[in-house]
C-alpha positions in Angstrom: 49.1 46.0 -7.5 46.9 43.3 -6.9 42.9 43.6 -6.2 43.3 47.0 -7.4 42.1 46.7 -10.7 39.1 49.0 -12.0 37.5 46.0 -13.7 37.1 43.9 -11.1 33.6 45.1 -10.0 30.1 43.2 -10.6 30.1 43.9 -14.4 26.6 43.0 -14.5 25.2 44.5 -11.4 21.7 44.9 -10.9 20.8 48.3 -10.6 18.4 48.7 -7.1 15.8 50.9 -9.5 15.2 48.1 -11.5 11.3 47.2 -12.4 9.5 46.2 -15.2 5.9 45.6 -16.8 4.9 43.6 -19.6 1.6 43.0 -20.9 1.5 40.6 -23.1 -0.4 37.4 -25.3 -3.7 38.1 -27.4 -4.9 41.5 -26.7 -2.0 42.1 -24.2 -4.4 40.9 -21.5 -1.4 38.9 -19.7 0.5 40.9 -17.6 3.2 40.9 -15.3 4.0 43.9 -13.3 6.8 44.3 -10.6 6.2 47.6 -9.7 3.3 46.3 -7.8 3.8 42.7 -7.8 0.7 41.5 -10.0 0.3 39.2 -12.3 -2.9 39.5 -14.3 -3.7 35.5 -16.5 -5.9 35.7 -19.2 -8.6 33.3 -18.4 -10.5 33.7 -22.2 -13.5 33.6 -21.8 -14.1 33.9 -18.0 -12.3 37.2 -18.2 -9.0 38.1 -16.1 -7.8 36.6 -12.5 -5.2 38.7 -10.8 -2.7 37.5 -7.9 0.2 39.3 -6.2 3.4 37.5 -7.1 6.8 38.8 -6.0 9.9 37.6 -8.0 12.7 36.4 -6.2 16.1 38.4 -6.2 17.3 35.6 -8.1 14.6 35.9 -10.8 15.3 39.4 -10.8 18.6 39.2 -11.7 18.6 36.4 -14.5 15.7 38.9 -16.1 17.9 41.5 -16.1 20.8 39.9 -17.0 18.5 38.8 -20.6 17.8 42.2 -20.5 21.7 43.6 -20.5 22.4 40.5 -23.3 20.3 42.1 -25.9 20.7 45.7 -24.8 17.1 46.1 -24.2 17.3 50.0 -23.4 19.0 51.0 -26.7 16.1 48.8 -28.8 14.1 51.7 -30.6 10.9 50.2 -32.4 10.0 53.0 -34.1 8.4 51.6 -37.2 4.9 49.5 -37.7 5.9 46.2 -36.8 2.5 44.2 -36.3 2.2 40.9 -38.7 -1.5 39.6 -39.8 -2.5 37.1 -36.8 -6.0 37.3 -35.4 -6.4 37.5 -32.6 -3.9 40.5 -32.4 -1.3 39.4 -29.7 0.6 42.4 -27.9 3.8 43.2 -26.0 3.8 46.7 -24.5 7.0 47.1 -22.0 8.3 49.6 -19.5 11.3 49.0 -18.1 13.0 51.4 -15.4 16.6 50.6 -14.4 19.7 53.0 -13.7 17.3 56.4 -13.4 16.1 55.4 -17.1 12.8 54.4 -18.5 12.0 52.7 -21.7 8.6 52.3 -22.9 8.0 50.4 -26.3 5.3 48.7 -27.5 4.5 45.5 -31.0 2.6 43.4 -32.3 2.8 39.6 -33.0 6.4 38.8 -33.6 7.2 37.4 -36.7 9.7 35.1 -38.1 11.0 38.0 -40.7 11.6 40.5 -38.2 15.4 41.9 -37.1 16.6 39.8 -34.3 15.9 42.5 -31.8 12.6 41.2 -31.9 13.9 37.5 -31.6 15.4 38.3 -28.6 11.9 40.4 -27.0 9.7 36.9 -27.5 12.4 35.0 -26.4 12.8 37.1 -23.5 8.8 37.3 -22.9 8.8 33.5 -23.2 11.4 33.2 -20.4 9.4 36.0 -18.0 6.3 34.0 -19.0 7.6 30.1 -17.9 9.2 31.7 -14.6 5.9 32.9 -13.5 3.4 29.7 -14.7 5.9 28.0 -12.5 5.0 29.8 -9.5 2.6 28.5 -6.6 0.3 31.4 -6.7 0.2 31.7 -10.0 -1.2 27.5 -10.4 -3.8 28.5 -7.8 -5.2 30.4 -10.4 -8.9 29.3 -12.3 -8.3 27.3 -15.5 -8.2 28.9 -18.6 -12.1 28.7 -20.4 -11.9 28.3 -24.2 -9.7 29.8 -26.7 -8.9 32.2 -29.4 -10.3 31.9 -32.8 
């Protein structure tokens, strides 16, 4: 029978549920949040700025998609994972998709961790350049100074 196949559904659906919030960068003072649609940029030494910012469907989806590629809900970081770098950068997620949450949370990534943690900055660096592309996001103030 043709078209009646099981398999032939969106294998990589989005589920409707589907939100996240990372906080991330030196002190995890960068933060996107679709829950509520903020974006928080870390403007150093003049503090925060914070904008509303809503990801397009299409946005959504390629995130997700990252998501499903490196099985993000079945990562379990349950060991001290935070390298010497000072400043101290962050990542603390939650993720809510399919009636699931995940919560997890590091410290600077590096280069001798498992991939899992790879594929997190990658997947942080990917959030990160879709939203420094947006409008609202270039109206914000200028980063002042820098980290020691």
């Amino acid at each position: 029978m043709v078209g009646c196949s099981p398999s032939t559904g969106e294998p990589d659906k989005m589920p409707e549920d589907f939100n996240f919030s990372l906080s991330y960068g030196v002190g995890g003072n960068q933060k996107v949040d679709t829950f509520h649609n903020i974006v928080v940029k870390d403007l150093v030494q003049s503090g925060i700025a914070e904008v509303n910012i809503t990801l397009s469907n299409q946005e959504m989806k390629e995130i997700y998609n990252k998501m499903m590629d490196i099985n993000i809900m079945e990562i379990d970081i349950d060991e001290d994972l935070s390298c010497a770098s000072s400043p101290a950068t962050l990542s603390i997620w939650k993720i809510e998709m399919g009636g699931e949450t995940k919560r997890m949370g590091y410290g600077s990534v590096c280069q001798y961790y498992p991939d899992y943690m790879l594929d997190l900055a990658e997947l942080e660096k990917f959030i990160h350049e879709i939203i420094i592309n947006k409008e609202e996001y270039q109206e914000l103030p200028d980063t002042v100074g820098g980290y020691a």
